[in-house]
Phi, psi and omega in degrees: 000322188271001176299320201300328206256292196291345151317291153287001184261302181332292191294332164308313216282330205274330190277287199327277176320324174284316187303315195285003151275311177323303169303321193304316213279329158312319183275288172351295166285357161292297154345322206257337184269334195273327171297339174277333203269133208291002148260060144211260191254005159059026205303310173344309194298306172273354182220119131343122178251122173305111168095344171232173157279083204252148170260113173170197218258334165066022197273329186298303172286184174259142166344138186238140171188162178075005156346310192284348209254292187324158181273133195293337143057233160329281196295297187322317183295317197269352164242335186267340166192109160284343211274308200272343184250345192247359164070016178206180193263135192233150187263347157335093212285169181273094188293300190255011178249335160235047151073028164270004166212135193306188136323306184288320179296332179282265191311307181301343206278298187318302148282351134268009165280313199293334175294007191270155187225000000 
């Protein structure tokens, strides 16, 4: 009985954790359609990602690399109003302080900037 009961715990624990990459990899590519895509947060248009290829022109803003090392936050404060967290004047518009990308889009954004090395 008691194998049968650690057994089943084991496995709630292994199903829990496989659902929960599954999903990361879903908010990634979400994150990743929305950074690309020009009616939504277009991050692309201005930024260049260090190590991958993206098509677009990424030239205004700066590169973006080492993401993954920041606390998501971080990153969450700097997209939803860059004006109030980075102390200088920025042409990065506030994507979630003027309601062009939700919470959730924000947070998806978010999980594909933490895949940046």
């Amino acid at each position: 009985m008691k194998v049968g009961k650690k057994l089943l715990v084991v496995s709630a624990i292994s199903g829990l954790l496989v659902t929960n990459i599954f999903a990361n990899e879903d908010l990634v590519k979400q994150g990743e359609k929305i950074f690309t895509t020009n009616t939504k947060g277009n991050c692309i248009a201005c930024h260049a990602i260090s190590g991958k290829t993206l098509d677009g022109p990424g030239s205004f803003g700066p590169t973006l690399s080492g993401l993954s090392y920041w606390p998501e936050e971080e990153l969450y404060k700097v997209i939803y109003d860059p004006y109030n967290t980075r102390g200088k004047i920025t042409a990065m518009p506030a994507f979630g302080k003027s309601g062009w990308l939700s919470d959730s889009e924000i947070k998806a954004v978010i999980a594909f900037l933490k895949t940046i090395n």
